[in-house]
C-alpha positions in Angstrom: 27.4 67.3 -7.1 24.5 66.1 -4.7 25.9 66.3 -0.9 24.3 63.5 0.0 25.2 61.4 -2.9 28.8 62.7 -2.3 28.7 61.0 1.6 27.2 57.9 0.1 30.4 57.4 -2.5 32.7 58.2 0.2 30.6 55.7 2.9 31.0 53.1 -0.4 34.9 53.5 -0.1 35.1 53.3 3.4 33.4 49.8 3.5 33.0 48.3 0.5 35.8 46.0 1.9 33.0 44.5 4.5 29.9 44.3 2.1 29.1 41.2 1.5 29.7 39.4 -2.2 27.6 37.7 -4.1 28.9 34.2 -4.8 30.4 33.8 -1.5 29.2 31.9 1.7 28.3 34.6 3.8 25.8 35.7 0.9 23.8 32.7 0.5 23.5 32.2 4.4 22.9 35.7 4.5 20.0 34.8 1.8 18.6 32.0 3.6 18.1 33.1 6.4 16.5 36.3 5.7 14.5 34.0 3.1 14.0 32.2 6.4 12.9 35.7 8.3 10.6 36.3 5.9 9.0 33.0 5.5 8.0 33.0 9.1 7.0 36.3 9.8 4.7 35.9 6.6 3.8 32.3 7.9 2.3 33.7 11.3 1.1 37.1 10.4 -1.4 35.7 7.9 -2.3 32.4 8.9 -5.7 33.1 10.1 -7.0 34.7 7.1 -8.5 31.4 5.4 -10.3 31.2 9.0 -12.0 33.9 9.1 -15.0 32.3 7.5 -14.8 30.3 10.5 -14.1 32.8 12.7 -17.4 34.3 11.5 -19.6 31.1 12.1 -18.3 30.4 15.5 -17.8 33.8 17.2 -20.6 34.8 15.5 -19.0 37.6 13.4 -20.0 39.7 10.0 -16.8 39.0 7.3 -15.9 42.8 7.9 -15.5 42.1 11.9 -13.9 38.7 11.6 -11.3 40.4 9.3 -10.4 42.1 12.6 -8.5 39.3 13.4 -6.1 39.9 11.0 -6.4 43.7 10.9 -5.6 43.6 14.7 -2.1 42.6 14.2 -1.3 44.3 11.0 -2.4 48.0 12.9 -0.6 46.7 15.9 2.8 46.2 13.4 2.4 48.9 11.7 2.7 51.5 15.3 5.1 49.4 16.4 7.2 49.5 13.1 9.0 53.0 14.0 10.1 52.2 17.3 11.6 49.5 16.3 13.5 50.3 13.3 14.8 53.3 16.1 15.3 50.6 18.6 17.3 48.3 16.5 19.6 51.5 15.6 20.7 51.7 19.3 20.7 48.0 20.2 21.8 46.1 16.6 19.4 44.4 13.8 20.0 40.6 14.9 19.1 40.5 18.1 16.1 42.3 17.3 15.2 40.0 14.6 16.1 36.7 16.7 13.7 37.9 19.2 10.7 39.0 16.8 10.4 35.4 15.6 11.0 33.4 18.9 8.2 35.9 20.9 5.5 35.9 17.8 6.0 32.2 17.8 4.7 32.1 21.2 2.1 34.1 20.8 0.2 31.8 18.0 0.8 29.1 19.7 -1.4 31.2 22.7 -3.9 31.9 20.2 -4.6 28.0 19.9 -6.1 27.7 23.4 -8.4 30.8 23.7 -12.0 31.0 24.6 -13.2 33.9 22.9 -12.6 36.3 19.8 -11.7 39.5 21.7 -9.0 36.7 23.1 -7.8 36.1 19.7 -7.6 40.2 19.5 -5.7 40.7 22.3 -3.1 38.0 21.5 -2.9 39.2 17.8 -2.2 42.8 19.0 0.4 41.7 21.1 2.1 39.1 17.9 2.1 42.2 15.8 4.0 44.2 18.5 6.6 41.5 18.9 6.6 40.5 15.3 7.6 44.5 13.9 11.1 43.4 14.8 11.8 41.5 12.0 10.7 43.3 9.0 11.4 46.7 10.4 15.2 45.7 10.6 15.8 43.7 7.7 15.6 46.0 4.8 17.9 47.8 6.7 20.5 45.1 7.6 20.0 44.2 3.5 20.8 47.5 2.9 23.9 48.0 4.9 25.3 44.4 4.5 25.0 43.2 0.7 26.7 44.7 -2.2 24.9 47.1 -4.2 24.8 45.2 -7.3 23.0 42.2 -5.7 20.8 43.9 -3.5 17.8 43.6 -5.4 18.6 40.1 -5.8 19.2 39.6 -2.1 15.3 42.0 -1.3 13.6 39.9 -3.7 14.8 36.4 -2.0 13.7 37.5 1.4 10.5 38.9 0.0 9.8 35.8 -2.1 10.3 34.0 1.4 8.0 36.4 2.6 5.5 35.1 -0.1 6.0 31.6 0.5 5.4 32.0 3.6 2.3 33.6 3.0 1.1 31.0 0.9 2.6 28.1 3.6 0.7 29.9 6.0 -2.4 30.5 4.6 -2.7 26.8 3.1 -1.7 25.1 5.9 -4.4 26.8 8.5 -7.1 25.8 5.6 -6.2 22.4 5.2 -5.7 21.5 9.2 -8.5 23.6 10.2 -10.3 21.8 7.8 -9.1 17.9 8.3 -8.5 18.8 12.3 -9.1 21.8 13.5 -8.2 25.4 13.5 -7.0 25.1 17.2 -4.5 22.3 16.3 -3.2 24.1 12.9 -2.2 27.4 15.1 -0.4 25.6 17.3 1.4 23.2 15.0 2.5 26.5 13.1 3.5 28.2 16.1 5.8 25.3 16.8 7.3 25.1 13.7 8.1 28.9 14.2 10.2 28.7 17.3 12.1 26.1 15.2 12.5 28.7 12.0 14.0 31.5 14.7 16.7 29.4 16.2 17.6 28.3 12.2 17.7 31.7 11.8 20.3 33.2 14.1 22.5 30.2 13.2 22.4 31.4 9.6 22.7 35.0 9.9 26.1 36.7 9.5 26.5 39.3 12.4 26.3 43.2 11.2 29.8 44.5 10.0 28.6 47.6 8.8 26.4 48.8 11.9 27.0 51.7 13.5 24.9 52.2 17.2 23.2 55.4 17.4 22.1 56.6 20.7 17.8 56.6 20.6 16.1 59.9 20.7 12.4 60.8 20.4 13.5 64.2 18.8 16.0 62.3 16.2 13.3 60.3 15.0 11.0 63.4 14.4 13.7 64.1 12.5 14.7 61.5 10.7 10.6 61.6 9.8 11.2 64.7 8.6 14.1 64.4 6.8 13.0 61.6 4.1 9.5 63.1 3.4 11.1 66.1 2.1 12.3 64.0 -0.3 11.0 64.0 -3.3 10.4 60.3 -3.8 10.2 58.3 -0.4 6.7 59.7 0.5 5.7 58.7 -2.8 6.9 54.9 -2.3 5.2 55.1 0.9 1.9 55.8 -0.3 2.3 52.8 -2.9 3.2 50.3 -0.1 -0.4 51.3 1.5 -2.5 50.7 -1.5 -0.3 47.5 -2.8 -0.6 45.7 0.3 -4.1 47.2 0.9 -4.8 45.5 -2.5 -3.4 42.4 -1.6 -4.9 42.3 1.8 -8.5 42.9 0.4 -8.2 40.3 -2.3 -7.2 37.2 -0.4 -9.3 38.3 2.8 -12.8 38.3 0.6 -12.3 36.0 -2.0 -12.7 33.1 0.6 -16.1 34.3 0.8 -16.9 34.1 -2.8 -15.8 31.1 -3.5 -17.4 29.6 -0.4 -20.5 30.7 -1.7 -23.3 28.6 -3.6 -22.1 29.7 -7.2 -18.3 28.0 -6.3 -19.5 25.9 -3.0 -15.7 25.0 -2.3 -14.6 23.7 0.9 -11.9 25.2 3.2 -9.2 23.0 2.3 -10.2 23.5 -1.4 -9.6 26.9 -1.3 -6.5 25.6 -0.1 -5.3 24.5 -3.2 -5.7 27.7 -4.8 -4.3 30.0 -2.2 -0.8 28.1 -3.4 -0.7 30.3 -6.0 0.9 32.2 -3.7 4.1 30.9 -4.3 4.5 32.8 -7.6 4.8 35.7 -5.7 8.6 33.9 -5.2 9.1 33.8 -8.8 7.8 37.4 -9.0 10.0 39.3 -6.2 13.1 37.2 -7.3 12.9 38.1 -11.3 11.6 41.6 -10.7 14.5 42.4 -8.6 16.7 40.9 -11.4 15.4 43.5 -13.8 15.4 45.8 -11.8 18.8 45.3 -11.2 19.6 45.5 -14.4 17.2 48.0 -16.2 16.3 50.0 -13.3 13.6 50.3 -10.4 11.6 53.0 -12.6 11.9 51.5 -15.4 9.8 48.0 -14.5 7.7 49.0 -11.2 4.6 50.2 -13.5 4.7 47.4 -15.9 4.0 45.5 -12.6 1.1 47.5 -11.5 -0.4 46.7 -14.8 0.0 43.0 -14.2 -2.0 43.6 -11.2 -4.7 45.2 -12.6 -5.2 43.1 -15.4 -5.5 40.5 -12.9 -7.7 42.1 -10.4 -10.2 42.3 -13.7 -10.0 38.8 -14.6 -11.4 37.9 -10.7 -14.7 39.2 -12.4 -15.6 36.5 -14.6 -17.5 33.8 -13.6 -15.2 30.8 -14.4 -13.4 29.5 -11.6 -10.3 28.9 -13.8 -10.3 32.5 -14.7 -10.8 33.9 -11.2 -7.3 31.9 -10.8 -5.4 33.0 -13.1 -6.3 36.3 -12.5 -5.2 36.1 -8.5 -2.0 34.3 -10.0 -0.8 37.3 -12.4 -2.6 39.8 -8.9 -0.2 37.9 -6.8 2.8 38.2 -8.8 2.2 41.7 -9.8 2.1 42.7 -6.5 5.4 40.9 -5.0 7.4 41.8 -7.9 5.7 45.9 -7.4 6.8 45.0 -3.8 10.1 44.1 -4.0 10.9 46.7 -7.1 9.7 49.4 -4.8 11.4 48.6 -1.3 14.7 47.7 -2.8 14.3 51.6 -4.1 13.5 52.8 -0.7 17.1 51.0 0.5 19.1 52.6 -2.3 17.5 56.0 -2.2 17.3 56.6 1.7 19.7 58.0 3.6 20.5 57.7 7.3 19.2 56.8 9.5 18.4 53.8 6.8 16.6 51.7 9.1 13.7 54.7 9.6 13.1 54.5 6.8 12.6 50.9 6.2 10.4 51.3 9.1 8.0 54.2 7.2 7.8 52.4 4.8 6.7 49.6 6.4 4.4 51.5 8.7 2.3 52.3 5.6 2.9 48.8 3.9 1.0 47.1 7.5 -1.2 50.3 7.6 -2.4 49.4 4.0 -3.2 46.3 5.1 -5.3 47.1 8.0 -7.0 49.9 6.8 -8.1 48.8 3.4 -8.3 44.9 4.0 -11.1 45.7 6.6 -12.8 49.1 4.6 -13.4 46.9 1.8 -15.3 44.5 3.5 -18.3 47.1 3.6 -17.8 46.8 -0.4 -18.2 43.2 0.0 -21.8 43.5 2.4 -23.0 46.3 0.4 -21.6 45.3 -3.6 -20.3 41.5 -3.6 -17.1 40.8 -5.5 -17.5 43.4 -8.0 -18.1 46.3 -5.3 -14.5 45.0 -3.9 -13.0 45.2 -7.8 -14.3 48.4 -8.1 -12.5 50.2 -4.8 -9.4 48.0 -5.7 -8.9 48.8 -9.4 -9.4 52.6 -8.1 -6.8 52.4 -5.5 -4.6 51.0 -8.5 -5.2 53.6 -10.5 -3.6 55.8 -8.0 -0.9 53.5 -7.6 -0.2 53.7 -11.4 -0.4 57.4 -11.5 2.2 57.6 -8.7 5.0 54.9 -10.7 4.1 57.3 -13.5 5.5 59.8 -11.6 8.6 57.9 -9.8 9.6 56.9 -13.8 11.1 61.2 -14.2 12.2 61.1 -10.6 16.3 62.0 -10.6 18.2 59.1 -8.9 19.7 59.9 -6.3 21.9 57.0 -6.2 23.5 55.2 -9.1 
């Protein structure tokens, strides 16, 4: 028998008295407020990617620079990602998480009163620093806290709060900047952020499973080591780069095109179908479901295909097909999503939170790197240059959930 699966029966034994049951009440506050989490870091992180046209015609920006602004905080979260997932090892997960939300809330409400884009930067590097709190811990407290059995139940809630977040975000910045302006919607949001933290550690069960572990540069190095030898976390790692890269690219450019005079919507138009976001809630919740019940192998490439058919029906020049394609994108990708960082909690083994946090570091680093590379797709080939690089970076994706399908588990 597999050492390591051998420790994790035995760790099962040892606690399964203090996991937390489906059913009960500590598992639905658990839920909402990690539905909570999500919502908010989603909520903040993204909210200035419907303004980036506008970024562009006041600062005076290209679409590829003004995607900075978003790019900015997702490179800035994805460095910080490690440390934190180390930090919260030594110092707890709550706390941490508590203070990501509170401190990023801050900082957008800063970004409402600046005077100049390399402001916005600066203030957007330091929300992505602050923010990697959050989502570097709670895979891990998921992970360590909820029954087995529910725990892709419990990963796709908070990542459907991640989603309607997204789409909360995102809508909300169009319609405001729109109506008002994009001043008043970041600080309104920003606002309504320091409310969602101090919801959020009067929900949250503290950890009865969490063990401190003294921080160490070295035992990080390690723990790096330790789960890319194995043969399937670096492979879940590379697909959280190109997903979100995907994602990223497709919601940061598509503004742009339908802003131009083919579409000629307004800001607050685009709006509307930005909520389409919120199937991405439907999406993580069922997929985790199935992949409960059938297995994470066995429904993460039916999902990729989702999001390629998708990403090829953005190509047609009917407006009602270019949304129901980024509706099937969206839910493809948070239903990919969840399937495949649920598997990262269930296969990893300690340090748990490490590896939430690699993960993570290439989900954010995804996002940075190819939203802002495809924007030269964008200046140099239009919409269909940007379908092009994504339905090749898919491709790969697809080749590599081929792959995970004859992977040995090594949990059950």
């Amino acid at each position: 028998m597999n050492t390591a699966a051998t420790v994790d029966f035995s760790d099962a034994i040892n606690h399964s008295h203090t996991l937390i049951q489906a059913g009960t009440p500590e598992f639905r506050h658990t839920n909402r407020a990690l539905f909570l989490g999500g919502f908010s870091t989603f909520a903040l992180l993204y909210c200035v990617q419907p303004l980036m046209p506008q970024f562009s015609s006041e600062f005076y920006l290209s679409p590829s620079q003004s995607s900075w602004a978003l790019s900015a905080s997702t490179a800035a979260l994805a460095v910080t990602l490690l440390l934190a997932s180390a930090l919260s090892d030594n110092i707890g997960r709550k706390a941490l998480m508590c203070f990501a939300l509170a401190a990023s809330a801050v900082m957008t409400i800063c970004c409402a009163f600046v005077e100049s884009f390399s402001q916005l930067l600066v203030l957007r590097v330091i929300l992505g620093i602050v923010l990697a709190g959050l989502p570097a811990v709670a895979m891990a407290y998921l992970s360590e806290e909820i029954d087995p059995p529910s725990l892709g139940y419990s990963m796709g809630l908070y990542i459907g709060g991640s989603a309607c977040g997204g789409m909360s975000g995102r809508v909300l910045m169009a319609l405001f900047s729109d109506f008002l302006s994009w001043r008043v919607a970041l600080g309104m949001l920003g606002v309504a952020g320091l409310l969602a933290a101090v919801e959020f550690w009067r929900s949250l069960p503290a950890s009865k499973n969490f063990h401190p572990i003294n921080f160490h540069s070295a035992d990080i190095l390690k723990g790096i080591r330790q789960h890319c030898a194995d043969s399937g976390l670096p492979w879940l790692f590379c697909l959280a780069f190109l997903l979100m890269g995907c994602l990223v690219s497709m919601y940061n450019y598509i503004g742009y095109r339908l802003t131009e005079a083919q579409f000629g919507l307004r800001t607050s138009e685009i709006a509307g179908i930005f909520s389409i976001y919120l199937i991405g809630i439907f999406g993580s919740v069922w997929s985790g479901k199935l992949a409960d019940k059938f297995g994470r192998r066995h429904v993460l490439w039916v999902l990729l295909l989702v999001m390629m058919a998708g990403l090829l029906l953005t190509l047609s020049n009917s407006l009602t097909m270019i949304i129901a394609g980024m509706a099937l994108f969206t839910f493809g990708f948070f239903g990919g999503h969840s399937t495949a960082s649920s598997w990262v909690g269930r296969r990893a083994n300690s340090p748990q939170a490490l590896a939430s946090g690699l993960y993570l570091f290439f989900y954010y680093l995804g996002s940075s790197v190819i939203g802002s590379l495809t924007g030269s797709l964008w200046m140099s080939s239009g919409w269909s240059g940007v379908v092009e690089g994504l339905a090749f970076l898919l491709t790969i994706a697809l080749c590599i959930s081929v792959y995970l399908r004859g992977l040995a588990p090594l949990k059950v």
